[in-house]
C-alpha positions as CSV (number, residue, x, y, z in Angstrom):
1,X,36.7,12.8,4.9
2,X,33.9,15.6,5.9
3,X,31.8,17.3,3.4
4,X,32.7,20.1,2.2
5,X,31.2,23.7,3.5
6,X,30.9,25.2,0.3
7,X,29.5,22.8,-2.3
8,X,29.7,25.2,-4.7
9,X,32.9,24.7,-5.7
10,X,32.5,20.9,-6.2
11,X,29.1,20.6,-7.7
12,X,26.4,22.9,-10.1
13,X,23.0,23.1,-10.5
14,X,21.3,21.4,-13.5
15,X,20.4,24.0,-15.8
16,X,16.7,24.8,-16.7
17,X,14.6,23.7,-19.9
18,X,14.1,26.8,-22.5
19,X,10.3,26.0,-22.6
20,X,7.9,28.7,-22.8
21,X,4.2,28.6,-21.7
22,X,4.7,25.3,-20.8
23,X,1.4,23.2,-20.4
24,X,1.9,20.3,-17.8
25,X,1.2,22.3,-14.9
26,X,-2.8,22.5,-15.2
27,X,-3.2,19.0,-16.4
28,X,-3.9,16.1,-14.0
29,X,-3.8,12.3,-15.3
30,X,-7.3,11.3,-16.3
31,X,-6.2,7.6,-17.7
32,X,-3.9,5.1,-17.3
33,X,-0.6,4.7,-19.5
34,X,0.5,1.7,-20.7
35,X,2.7,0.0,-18.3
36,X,6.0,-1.9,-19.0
37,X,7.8,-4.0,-15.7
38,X,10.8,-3.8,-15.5
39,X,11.2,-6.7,-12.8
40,X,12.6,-9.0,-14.6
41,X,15.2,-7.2,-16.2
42,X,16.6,-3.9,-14.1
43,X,15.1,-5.1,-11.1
44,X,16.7,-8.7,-11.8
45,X,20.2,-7.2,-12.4
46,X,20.2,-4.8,-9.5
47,X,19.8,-7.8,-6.9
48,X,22.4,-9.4,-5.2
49,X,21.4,-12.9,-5.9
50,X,19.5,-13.0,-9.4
51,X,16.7,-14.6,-9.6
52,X,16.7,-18.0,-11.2
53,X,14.4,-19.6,-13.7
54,X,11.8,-21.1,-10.8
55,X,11.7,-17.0,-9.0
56,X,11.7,-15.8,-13.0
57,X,8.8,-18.3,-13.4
58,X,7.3,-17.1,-10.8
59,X,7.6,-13.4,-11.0
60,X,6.3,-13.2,-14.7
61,X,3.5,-15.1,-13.8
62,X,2.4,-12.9,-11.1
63,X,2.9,-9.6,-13.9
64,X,0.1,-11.3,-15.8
65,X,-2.1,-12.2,-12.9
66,X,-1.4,-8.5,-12.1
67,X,-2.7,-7.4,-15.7
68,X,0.6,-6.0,-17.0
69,X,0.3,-6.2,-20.7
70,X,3.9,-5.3,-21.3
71,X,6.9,-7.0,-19.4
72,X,10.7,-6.3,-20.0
73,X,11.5,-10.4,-19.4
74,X,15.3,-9.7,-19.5
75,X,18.1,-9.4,-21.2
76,X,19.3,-12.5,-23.3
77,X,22.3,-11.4,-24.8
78,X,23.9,-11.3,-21.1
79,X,24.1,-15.0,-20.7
80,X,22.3,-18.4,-21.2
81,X,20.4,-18.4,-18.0
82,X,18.7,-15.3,-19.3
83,X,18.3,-16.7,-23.1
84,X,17.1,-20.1,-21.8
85,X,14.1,-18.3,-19.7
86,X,13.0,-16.1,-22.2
87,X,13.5,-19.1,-24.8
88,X,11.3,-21.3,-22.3
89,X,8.6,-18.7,-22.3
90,X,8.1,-19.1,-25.9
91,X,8.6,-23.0,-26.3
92,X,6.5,-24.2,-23.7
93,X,3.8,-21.3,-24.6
94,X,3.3,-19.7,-21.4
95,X,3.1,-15.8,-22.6
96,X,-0.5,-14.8,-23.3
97,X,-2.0,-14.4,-26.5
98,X,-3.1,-10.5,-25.0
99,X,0.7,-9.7,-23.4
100,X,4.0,-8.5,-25.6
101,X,7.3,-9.7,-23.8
102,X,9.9,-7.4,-24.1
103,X,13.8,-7.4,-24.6
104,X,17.1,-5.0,-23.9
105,X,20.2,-5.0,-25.9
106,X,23.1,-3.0,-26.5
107,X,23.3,-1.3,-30.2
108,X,25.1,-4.5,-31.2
109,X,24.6,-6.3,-34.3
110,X,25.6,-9.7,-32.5
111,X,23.8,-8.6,-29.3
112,X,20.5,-7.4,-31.0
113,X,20.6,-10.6,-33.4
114,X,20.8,-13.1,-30.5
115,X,17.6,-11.1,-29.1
116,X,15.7,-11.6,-31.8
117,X,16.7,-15.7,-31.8
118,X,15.5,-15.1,-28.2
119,X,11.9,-14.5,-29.1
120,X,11.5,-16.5,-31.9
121,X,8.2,-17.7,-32.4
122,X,6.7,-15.8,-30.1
123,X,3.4,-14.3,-31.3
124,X,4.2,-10.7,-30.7
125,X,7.4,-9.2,-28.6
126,X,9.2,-5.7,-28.7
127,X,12.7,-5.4,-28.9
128,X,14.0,-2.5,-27.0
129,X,17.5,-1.0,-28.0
130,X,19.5,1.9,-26.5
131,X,23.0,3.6,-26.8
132,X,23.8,6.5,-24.4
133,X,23.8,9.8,-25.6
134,X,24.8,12.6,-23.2
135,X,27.9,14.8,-23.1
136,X,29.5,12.5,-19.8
137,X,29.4,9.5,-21.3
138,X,30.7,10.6,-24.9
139,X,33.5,12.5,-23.5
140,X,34.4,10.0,-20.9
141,X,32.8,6.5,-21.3
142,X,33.1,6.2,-25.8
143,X,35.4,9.3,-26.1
144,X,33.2,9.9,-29.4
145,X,31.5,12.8,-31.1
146,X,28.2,13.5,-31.6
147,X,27.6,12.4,-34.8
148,X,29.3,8.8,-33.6
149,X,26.9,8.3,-31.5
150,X,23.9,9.3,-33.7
151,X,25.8,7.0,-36.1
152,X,25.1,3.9,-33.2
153,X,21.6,4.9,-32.7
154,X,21.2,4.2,-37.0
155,X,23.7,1.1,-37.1
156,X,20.8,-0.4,-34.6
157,X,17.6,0.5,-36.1
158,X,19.0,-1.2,-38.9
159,X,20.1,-4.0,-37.6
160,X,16.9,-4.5,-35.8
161,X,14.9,-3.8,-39.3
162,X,17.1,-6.5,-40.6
163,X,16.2,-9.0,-38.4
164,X,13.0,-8.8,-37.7
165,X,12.4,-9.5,-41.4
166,X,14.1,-13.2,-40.5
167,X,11.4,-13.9,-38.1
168,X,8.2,-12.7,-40.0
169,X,6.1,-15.1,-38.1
170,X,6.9,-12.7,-35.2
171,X,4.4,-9.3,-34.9
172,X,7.9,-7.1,-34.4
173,X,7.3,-3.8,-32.3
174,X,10.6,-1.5,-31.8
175,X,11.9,0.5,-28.9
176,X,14.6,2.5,-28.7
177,X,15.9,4.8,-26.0
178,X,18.5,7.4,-26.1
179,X,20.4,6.7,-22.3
180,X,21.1,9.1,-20.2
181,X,18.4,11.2,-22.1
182,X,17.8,13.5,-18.3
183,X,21.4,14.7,-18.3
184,X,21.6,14.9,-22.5
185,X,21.1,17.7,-25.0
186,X,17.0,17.5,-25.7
187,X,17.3,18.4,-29.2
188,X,20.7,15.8,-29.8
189,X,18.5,13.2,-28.3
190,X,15.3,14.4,-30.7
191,X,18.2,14.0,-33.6
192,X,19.1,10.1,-32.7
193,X,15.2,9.6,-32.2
194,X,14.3,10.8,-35.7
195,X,17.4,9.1,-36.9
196,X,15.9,5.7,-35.8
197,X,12.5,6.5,-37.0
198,X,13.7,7.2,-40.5
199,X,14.8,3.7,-40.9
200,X,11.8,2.1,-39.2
201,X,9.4,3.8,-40.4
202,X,6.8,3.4,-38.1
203,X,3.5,4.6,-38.1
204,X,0.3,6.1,-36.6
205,X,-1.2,2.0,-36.4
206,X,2.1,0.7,-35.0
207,X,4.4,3.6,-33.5
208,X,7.9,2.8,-32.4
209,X,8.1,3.3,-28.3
210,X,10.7,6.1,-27.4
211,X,11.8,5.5,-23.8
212,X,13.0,9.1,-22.3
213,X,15.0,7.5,-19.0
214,X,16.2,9.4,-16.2
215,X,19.5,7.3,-16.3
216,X,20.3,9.3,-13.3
217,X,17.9,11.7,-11.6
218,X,19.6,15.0,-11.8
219,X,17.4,17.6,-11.0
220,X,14.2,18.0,-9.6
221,X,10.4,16.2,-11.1
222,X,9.3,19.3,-12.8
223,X,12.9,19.8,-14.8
224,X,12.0,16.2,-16.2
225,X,8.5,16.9,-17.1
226,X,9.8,20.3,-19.1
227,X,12.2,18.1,-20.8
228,X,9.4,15.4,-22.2
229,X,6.9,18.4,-22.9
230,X,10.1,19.4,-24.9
231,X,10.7,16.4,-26.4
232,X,6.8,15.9,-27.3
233,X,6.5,19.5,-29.1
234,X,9.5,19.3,-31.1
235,X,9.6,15.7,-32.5
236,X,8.4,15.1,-36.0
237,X,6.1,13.3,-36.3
238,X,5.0,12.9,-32.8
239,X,2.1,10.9,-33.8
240,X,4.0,7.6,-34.6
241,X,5.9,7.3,-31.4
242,X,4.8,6.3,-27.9
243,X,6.8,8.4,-25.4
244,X,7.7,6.2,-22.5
245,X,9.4,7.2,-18.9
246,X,12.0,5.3,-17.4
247,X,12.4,7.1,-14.2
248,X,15.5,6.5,-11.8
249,X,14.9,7.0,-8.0
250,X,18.9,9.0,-7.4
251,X,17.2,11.9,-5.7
252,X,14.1,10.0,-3.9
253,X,11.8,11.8,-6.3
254,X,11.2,8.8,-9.2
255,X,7.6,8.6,-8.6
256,X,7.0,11.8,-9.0
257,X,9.1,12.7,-12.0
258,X,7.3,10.0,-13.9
259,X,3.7,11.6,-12.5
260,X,4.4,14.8,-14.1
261,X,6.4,13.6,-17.2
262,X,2.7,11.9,-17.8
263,X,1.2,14.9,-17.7
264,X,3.9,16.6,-20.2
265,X,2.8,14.1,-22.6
266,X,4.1,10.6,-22.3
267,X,1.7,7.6,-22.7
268,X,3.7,5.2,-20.7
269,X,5.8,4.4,-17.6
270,X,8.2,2.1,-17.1
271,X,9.3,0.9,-13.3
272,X,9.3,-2.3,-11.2
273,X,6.9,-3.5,-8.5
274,X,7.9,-1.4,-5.1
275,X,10.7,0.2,-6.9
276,X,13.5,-2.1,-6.8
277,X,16.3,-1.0,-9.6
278,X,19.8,-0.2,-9.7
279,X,21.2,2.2,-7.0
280,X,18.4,3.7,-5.1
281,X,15.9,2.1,-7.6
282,X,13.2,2.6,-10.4
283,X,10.1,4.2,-10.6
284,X,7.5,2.0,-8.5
285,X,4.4,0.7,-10.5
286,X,2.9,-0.1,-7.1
287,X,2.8,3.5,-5.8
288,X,2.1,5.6,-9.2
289,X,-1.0,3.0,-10.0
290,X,-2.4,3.4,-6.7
291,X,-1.9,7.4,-6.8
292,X,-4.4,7.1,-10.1
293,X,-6.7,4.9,-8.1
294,X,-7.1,7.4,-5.3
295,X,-8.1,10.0,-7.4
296,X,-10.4,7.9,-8.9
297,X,-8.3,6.5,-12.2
298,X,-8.7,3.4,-13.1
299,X,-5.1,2.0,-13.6
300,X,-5.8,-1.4,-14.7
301,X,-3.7,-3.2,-12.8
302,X,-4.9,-5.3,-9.7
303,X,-3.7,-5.0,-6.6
304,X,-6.9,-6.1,-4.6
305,X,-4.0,-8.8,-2.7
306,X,-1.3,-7.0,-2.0
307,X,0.0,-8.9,0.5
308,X,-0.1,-11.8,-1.8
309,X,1.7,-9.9,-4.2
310,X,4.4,-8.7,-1.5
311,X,4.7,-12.1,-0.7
312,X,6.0,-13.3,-4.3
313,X,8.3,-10.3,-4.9
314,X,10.2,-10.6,-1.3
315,X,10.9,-14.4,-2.3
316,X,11.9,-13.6,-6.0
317,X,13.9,-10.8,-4.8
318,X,15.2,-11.9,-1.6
319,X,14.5,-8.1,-0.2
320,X,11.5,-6.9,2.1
321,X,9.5,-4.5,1.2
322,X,10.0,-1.7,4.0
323,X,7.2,-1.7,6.6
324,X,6.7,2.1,5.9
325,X,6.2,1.8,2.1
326,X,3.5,3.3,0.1
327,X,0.4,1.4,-0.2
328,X,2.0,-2.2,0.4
329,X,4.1,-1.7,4.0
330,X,3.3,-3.2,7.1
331,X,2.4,-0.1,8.9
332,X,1.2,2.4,6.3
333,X,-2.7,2.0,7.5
334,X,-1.4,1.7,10.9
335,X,-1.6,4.9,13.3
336,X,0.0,4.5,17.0
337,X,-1.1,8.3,17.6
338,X,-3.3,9.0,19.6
339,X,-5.1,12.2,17.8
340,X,-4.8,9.9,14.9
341,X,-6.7,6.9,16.2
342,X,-9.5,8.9,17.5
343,X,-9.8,10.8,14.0
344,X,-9.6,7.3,11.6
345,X,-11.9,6.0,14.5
346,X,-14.8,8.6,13.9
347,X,-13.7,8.3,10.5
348,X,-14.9,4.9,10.1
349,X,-18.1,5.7,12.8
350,X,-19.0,8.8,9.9
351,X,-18.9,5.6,7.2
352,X,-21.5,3.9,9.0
353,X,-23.4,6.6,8.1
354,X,-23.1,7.2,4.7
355,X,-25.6,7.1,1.8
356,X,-22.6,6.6,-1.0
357,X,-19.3,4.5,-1.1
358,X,-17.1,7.4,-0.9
359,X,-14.2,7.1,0.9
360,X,-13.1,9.8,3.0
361,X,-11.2,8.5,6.6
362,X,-9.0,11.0,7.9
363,X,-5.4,9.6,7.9
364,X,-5.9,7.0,4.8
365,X,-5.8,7.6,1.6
366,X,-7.3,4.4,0.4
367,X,-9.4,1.7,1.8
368,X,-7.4,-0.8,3.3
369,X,-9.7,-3.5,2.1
370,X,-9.2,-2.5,-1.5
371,X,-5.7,-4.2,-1.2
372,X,-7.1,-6.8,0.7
373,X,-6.0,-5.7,4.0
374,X,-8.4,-6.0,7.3
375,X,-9.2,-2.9,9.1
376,X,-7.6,-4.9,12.3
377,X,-4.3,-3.3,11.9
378,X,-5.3,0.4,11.1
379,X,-4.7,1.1,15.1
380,X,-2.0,-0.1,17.1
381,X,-1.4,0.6,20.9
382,X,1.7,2.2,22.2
383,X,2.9,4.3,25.0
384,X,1.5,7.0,22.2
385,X,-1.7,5.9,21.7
386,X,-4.6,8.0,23.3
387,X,-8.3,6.3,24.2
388,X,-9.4,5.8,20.5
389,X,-6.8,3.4,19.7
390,X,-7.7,0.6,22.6
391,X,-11.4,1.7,22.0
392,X,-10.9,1.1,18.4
393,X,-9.1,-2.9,18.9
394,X,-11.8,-3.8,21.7
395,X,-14.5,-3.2,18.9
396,X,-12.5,-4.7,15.8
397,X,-11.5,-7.9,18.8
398,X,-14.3,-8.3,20.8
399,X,-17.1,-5.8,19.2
400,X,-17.4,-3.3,22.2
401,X,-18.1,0.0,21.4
402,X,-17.1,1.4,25.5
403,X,-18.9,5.3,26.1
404,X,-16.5,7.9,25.6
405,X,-16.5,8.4,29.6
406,X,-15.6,4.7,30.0
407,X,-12.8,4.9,27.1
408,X,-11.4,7.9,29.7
409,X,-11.2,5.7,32.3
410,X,-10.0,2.4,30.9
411,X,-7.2,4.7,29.4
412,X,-4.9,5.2,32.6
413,X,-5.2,1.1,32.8
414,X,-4.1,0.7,29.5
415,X,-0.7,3.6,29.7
416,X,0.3,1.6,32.6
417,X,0.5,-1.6,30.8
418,X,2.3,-0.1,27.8
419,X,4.9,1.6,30.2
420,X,5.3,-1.2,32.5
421,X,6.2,-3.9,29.4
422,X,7.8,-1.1,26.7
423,X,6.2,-2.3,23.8
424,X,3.2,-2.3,21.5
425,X,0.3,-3.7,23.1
426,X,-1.2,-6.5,20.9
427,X,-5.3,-7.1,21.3
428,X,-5.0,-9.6,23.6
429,X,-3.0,-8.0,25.8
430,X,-5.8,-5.1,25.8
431,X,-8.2,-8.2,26.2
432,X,-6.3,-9.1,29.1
433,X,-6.7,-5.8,31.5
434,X,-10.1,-4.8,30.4
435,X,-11.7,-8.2,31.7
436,X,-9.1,-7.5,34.9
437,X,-10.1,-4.3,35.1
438,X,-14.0,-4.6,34.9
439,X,-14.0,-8.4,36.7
440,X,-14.9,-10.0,33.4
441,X,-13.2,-13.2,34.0
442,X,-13.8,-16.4,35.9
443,X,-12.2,-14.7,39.8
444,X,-14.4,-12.4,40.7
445,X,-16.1,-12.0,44.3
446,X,-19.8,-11.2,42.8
447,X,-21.1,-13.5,40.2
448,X,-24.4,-14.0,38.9
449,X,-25.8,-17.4,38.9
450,X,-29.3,-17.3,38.1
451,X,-32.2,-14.9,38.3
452,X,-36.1,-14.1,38.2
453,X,-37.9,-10.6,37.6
454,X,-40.9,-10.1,38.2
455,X,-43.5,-7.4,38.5
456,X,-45.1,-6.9,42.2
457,X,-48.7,-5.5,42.0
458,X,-47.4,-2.5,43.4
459,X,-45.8,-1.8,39.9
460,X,-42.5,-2.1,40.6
461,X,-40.3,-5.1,39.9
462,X,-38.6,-7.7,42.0
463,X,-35.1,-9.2,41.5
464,X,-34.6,-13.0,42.8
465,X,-31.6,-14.9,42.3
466,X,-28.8,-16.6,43.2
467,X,-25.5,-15.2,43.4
468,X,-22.1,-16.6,44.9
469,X,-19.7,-14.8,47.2
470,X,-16.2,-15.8,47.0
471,X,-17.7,-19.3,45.6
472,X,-20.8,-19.5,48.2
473,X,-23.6,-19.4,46.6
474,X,-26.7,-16.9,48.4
475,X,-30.2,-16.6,47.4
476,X,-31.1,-12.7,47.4
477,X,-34.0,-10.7,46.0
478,X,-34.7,-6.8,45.5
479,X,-37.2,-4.5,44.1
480,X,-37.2,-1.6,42.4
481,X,-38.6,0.5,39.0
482,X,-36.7,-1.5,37.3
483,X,-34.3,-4.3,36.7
484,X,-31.4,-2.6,37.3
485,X,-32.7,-0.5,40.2
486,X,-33.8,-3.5,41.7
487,X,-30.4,-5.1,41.4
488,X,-29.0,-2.1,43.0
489,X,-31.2,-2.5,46.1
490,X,-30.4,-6.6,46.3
491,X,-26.6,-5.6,46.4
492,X,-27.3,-2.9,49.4
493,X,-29.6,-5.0,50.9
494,X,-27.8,-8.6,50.5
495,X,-23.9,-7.5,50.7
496,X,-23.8,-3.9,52.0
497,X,-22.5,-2.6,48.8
498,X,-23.9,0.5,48.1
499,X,-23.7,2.2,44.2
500,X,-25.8,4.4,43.0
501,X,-26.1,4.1,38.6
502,X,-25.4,7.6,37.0
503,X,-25.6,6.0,33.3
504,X,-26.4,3.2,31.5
505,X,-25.3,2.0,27.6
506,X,-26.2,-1.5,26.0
507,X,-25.4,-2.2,22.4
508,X,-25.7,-5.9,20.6
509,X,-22.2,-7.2,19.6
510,X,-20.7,-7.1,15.9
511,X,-17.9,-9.4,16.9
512,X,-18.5,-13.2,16.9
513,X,-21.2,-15.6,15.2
514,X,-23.2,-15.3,18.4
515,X,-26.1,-13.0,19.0
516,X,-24.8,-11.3,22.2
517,X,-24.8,-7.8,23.6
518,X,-22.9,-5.8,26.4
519,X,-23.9,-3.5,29.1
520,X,-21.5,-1.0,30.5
521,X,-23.5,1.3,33.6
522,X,-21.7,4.4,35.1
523,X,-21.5,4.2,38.9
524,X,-20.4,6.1,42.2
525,X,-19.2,4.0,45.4
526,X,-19.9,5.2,48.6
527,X,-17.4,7.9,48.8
528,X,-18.4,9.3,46.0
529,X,-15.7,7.4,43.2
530,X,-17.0,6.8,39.8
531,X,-17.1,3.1,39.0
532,X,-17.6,0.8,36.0
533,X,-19.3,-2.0,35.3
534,X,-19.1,-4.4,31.8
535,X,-21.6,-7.4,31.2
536,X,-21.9,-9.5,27.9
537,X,-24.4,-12.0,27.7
538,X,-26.8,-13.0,25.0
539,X,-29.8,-11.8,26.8
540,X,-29.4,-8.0,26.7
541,X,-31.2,-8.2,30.2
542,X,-29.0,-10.3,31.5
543,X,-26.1,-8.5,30.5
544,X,-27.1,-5.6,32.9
545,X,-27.3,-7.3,35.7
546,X,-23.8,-8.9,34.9
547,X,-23.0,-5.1,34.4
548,X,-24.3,-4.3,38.0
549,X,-22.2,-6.9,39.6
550,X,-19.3,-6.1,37.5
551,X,-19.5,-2.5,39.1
552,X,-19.9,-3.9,42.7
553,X,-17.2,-5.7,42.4
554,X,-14.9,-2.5,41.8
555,X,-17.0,-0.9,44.4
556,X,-16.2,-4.0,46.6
């Protein structure tokens, strides 16, 4: 079955929000919300395999170590694995003196009462009710009218008045949401709010939480931030109620929806850790905390470890988190471009520079090492990848920081590795050809042995060492102006190779305990080809002369 051409006669557009001089659009979020996690409850029910009571264990322990204050621990009217957890939690005193665990139920009296038997004991909990509300699921899911459904919303608050007052020992905090509240009426779902606040009776020091879900995600983020500005103006009593967002992921645009119902008003969002959720998922915490932190918002929530914390949700869940997911994948510091490796890479030399700790690295966001990530896996090397991305993994490897001209020529070596094996090039393989390509390793014709300098009366200096040829060792000398010159002249002198040094570079090495340095020295053979030389030693003196002979032996 194809799609059809003309969708028009299939499906309409949701309708706007009557909301004049609307406010949202010039405010930005200057603080945190509260949070709620869902993990435990929509993300636990959306999975293939629930979690049991060990992941559960788990999963809410890593919510606290997070610094979630709020956490939606499940659902206990659904069965007894779900009552004997939350029970657990409050028998064997594991929930936090500072946290409030959180439960869903139906507008059931016998669902809401074995919610509150749930929790009993606990020192302070909120129990979150909801009945749906929209036009679809009265006509077709309860067949009822409007006022039935208000009559549901009433029916729970009172039931969940009634029994709270069996458990005084409890602090008792009340949510309530009106479902499908993004494809409802906004002033029918104001109605069964007020409705349930006239029997609670909350107030300014302990509001009743309002949760405004996209159920489904039915029109685009700025249609759900004119419905809770809306909802925010025309509530009574708008002081005594915390508006909370509940935001589904149905068009891809969750994160965003719940970013700008924020700035319409609401004071908290609801979501699970990388989004998981029913269908295409909830709001993520992950993605909408970090967003705050880049713009310099504290969120309150810690995700200095995020691979630790990746690590913990794949197992509970038994889903990866996708390698190109915000903040937390595998490869979202990682650039295989190669106009992107060479900005990040002068992005990080610019740092190195810098009087203040502001971040500002073309390509990234956020510091990598503010999650706990190394700054090993910003750039990769591909067939894609230009001269900075190589240059970049020899200094984060092996702490060589090669001269641009030298990056230009190890850069041809380097393309023909990556097409000849058809895959990413890891750092050793890199390793690997540079030390081939500049005679670096053990097999090379020329290698330095031992050596003197030393300054004839003449002024100039005087080279004296031994070096082997193809494993014979020979006793040369030199002179000229200076070490390196004087090298030159033993090689032309000794060997017949004749190189004449354009440039010279010598840094110490970052890389490594040891205090060692390199020498890389520009050269041109007899006919006239540029060659390059590499020499690491701990003796920065000795490393050009390794340098020298690394040259000579290209020239060779």
């Amino acid at each position: 079955m194809s799609m059809l051409k003309n969708p028009s006669v299939k499906y309409r557009p949701f309708p706007q929000v009557p909301l004049e001089n609307r406010q949202w659009p010039s405010r930005t979020i200057t603080h945190a919300p509260r949070w709620l996690s869902t993990d435990m409850r929509d993300g636990n029910q959306s999975l293939i395999d629930p979690m049991d009571a060990d992941k559960k264990a788990r999963f809410f322990d890593l919510l606290v170590s997070l610094g979630l204050k709020e956490i939606e621990v499940g659902f206990p009217s659904a069965g007894a694995t779900e009552y004997d957890f939350i029970r657990g939690l409050v028998d064997q005193g594991r929930i936090p003196d500072d946290v409030f665990v959180q439960v869903l139920t139906q507008s059931r009296e016998d669902l809401i009462k074995t919610s509150f038997e749930s929790l009993a004991g606990a020192k302070q909990a909120i129990v979150h009710v909801y009945n749906a509300v929209s036009p679809l699921w009265r006509k077709v899911v309860f067949g009822m009218e409007p006022a039935e459904i208000k009559e549901i919303a009433r029916t729970g608050a009172t039931f969940l008045r009634d029994q709270a007052a069996r458990f005084p020992q409890t602090d008792w905090h009340f949510e309530y949401s009106p479902e499908t509240f993004s494809t409802a009426e906004l002033d029918f779902s104001i109605e069964c709010c007020e409705a349930v606040m006239e029997i609670l009776q909350p107030t300014t020091d302990k509001p009743i939480i309002l949760n405004l879900p996209a159920t489904i995600e039915a029109a685009t983020p700025n249609i759900y931030a004119d419905q809770i500005e809306y909802f925010c103006r025309n509530l009574p009593n708008r002081d005594r109620a915390i508006i909370s967002l509940h935001t589904h992921n149905d068009r891809g645009t969750g994160v965003a929806a719940a970013e700008l119902g924020l700035m319409a008003g609401a004071d908290r969002v609801e979501g699970c850790l990388f989004g998981n959720g029913e269908r295409t998922g909830n709001c993520c915490l992950v993605t909408v905390a970090l967003n705050m932190y880049t713009q310099g918002v504290d969120p309150g929530l810690d995700f200095s470890d995020i691979d630790k914390v990746i690590q913990t949700v794949e197992y509970c869940n038994q889903l990866p988190v996708h390698p190109r997911h915000p903040y937390g994948g595998e490869l979202v510091f990682t650039a295989f471009s190669g106009s992107h490796q060479d900005a990040i890479k002068k992005g990080f030399a610019a740092r190195e520079t810098q009087n203040d700790e502001l971040w500002a690295v073309p390509y990234l966001p956020i510091d990598p090492a503010d999650l706990g990530r190394s700054y090993e896996a910003v750039i990769r090397v591909n067939s894609q990848s230009g001269k900075g991305g190589f240059a970049w993994v020899l200094e984060q490897d092996q702490g060589l920081k090669l001269p641009k001209k030298m990056q230009a020529h190890f850069s041809r070596h380097v393309q023909e590795l990556a097409d000849e094996l058809g895959r990413e090039l890891q750092a050793a393989d890199i390793w690997t050809v540079f030390q081939k390509t500049y005679h670096l390793g053990e097999e090379q014709r020329l290698q330095l042995v031992d050596y003197e300098e030393a300054r004839a009366p003449d002024g100039t200096r005087v080279f004296a060492g031994k070096i082997a040829v193809d494993g014979e060792v020979r006793s040369v000398s030199g002179r000229g102006n200076g070490l390196i010159s004087s090298v030159v002249a033993t090689l032309k002198d000794g060997f017949g190779i004749a190189i004449d040094v354009r440039d010279y570079a010598e840094h110490a090495l970052q890389a490594g305990s040891d205090a060692r340095a390199a020498a890389y020295v520009e050269c041109t053979g007899p006919d006239g080809k540029v060659i390059w030389g590499v020499g690491i030693d701990e003796d920065v003196a000795t490393a050009s002369v390794r340098a020298i002979l690394s040259a000579a032996n290209a020239a060779g």
